[in-house]
C-alpha positions as semicolon CSV with decimal commas, in nm:
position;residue;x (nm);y (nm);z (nm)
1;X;-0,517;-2,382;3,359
2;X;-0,425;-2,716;3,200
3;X;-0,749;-2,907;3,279
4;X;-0,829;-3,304;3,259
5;X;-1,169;-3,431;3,245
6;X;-1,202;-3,710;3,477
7;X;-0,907;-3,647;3,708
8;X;-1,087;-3,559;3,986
9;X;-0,877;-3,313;4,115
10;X;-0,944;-3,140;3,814
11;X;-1,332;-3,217;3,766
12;X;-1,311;-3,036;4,179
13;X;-1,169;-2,751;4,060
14;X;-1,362;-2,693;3,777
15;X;-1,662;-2,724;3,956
16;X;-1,759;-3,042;3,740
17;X;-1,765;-3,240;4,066
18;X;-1,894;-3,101;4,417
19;X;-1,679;-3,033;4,722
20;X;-1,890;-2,961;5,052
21;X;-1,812;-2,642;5,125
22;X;-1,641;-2,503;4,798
23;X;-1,294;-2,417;4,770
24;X;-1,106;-2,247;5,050
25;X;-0,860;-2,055;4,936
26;X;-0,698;-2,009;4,617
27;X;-0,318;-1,826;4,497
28;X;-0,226;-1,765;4,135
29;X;-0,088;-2,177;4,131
30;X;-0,273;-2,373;4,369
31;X;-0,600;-2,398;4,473
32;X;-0,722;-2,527;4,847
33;X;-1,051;-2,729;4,905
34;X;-1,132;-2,994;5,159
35;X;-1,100;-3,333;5,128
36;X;-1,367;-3,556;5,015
37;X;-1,215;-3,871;5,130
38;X;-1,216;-4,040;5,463
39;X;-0,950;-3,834;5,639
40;X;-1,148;-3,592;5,856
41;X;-1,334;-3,281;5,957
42;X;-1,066;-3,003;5,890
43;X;-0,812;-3,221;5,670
44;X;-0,707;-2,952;5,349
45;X;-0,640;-3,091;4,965
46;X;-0,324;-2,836;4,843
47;X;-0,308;-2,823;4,448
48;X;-0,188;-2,713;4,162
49;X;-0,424;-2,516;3,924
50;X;-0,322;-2,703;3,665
51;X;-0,320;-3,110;3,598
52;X;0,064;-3,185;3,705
53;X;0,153;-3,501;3,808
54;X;0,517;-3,468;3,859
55;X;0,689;-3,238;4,175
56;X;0,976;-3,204;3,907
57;X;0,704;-3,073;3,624
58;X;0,586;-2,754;3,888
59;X;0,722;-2,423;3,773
60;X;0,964;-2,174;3,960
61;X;0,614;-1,981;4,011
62;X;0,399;-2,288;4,183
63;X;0,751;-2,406;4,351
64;X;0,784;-2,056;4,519
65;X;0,401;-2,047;4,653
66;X;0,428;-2,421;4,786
67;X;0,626;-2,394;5,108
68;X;0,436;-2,082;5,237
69;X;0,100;-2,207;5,144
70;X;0,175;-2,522;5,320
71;X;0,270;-2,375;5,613
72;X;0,016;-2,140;5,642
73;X;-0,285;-2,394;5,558
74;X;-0,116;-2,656;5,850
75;X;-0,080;-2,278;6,096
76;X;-0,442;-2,289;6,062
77;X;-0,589;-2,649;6,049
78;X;-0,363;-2,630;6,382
79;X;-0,541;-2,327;6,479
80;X;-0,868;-2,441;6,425
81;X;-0,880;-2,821;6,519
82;X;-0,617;-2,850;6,827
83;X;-0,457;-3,120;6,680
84;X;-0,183;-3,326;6,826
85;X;-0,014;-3,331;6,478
86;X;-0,082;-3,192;6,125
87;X;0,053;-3,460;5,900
88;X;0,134;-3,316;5,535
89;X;0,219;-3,515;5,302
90;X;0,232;-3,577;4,859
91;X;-0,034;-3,828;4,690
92;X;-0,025;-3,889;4,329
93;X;-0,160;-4,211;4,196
94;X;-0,464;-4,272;4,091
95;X;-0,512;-4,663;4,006
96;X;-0,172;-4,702;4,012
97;X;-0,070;-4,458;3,780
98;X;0,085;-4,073;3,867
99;X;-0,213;-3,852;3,920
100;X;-0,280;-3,529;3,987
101;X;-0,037;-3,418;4,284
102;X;-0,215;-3,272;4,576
103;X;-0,054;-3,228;4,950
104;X;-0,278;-3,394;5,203
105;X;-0,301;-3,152;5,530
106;X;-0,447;-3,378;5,809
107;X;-0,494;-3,254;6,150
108;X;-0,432;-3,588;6,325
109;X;-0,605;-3,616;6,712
110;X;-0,551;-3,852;6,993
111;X;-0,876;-4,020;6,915
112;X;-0,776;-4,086;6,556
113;X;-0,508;-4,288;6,661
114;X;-0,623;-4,468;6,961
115;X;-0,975;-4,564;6,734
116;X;-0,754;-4,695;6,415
117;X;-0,478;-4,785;6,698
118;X;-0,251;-4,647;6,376
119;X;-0,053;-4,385;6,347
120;X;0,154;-4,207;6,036
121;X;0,088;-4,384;5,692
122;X;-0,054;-4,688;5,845
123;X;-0,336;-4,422;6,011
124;X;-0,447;-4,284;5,704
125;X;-0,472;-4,635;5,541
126;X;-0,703;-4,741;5,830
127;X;-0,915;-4,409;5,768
128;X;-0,956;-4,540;5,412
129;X;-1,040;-4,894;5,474
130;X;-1,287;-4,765;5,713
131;X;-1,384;-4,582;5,501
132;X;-1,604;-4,328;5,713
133;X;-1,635;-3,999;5,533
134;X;-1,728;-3,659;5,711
135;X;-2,091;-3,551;5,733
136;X;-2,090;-3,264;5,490
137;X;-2,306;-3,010;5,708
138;X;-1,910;-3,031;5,958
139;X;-1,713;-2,971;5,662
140;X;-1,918;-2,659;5,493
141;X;-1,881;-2,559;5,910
142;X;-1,544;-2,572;5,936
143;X;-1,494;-2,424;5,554
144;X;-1,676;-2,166;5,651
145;X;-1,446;-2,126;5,985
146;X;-1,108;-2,155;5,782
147;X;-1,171;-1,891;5,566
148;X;-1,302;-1,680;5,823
149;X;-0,944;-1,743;5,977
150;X;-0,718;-1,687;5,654
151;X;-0,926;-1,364;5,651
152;X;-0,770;-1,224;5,939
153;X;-0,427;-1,396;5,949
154;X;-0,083;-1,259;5,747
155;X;-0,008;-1,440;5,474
């Protein structure tokens, strides 16, 4: 694993920075923890193993694993929060600058929306400038609960 010291995707996956809950799931490429921003209870971090910061820079291996792992980390947020949409989507900038990519899966609710009265991109902003991040006692819960899940579901 290519590794960068103070990327903090990569200081979370090398256990140099905590995530409540620890990771939740974890293929040969990509690694699955929660997020420690201002997203939610039950909103997933997707990423590469190593420090990419490029979509075009994955290999055929991590390109093959991406779809499926997506789908089956949004089957289960969906699963396990109700949800009236899972939003998925790419970040990569850190201060401007390409970062470490990581998928954002974000069960989105009713009340998200109506409380920000945002949806989409404009939602997740709002989250941020709010900047209102889960109590970590809900997300080592619902860590717990998602791998409990994966457990028991097909890959």
């Amino acid at each position: 694993m290519d590794d960068v010291t103070g990327c903090l995707a990569c200081d979370l996956t090398a256990g140099r920075t905590a995530v409540p809950g620890g990771r939740v799931h974890q293929t040969p490429h990509w690694v699955v923890e929660h997020c420690v921003g201002p997203l939610g209870v039950g909103t997933l971090i997707v990423k590469p193993l190593r420090h990419v910061v490029q979509v075009a820079e994955l290999t055929e291996g991590e390109s093959a694993e991406l779809g499926p792992l997506l789908r089956r980390m949004a089957s289960a947020v969906t699963a396990l929060t109700g949800p009236e949409q899972v939003y998925v989507c790419l970040w990569s900038h850190a201060g401007g600058r390409p970062g470490h990519i990581h998928f954002v899966v974000q069960p989105v609710r009713r009340e998200d929306m109506n409380g920000h009265e945002q949806f989409g991109p404009a939602l997740q902003l709002a989250m941020f400038q709010a900047g209102r991040t889960p109590d970590s006692q809900a997300v080592t819960a619902f860590v717990g609960r998602i791998r409990d899940h994966l457990a028991v579901q097909p890959s």
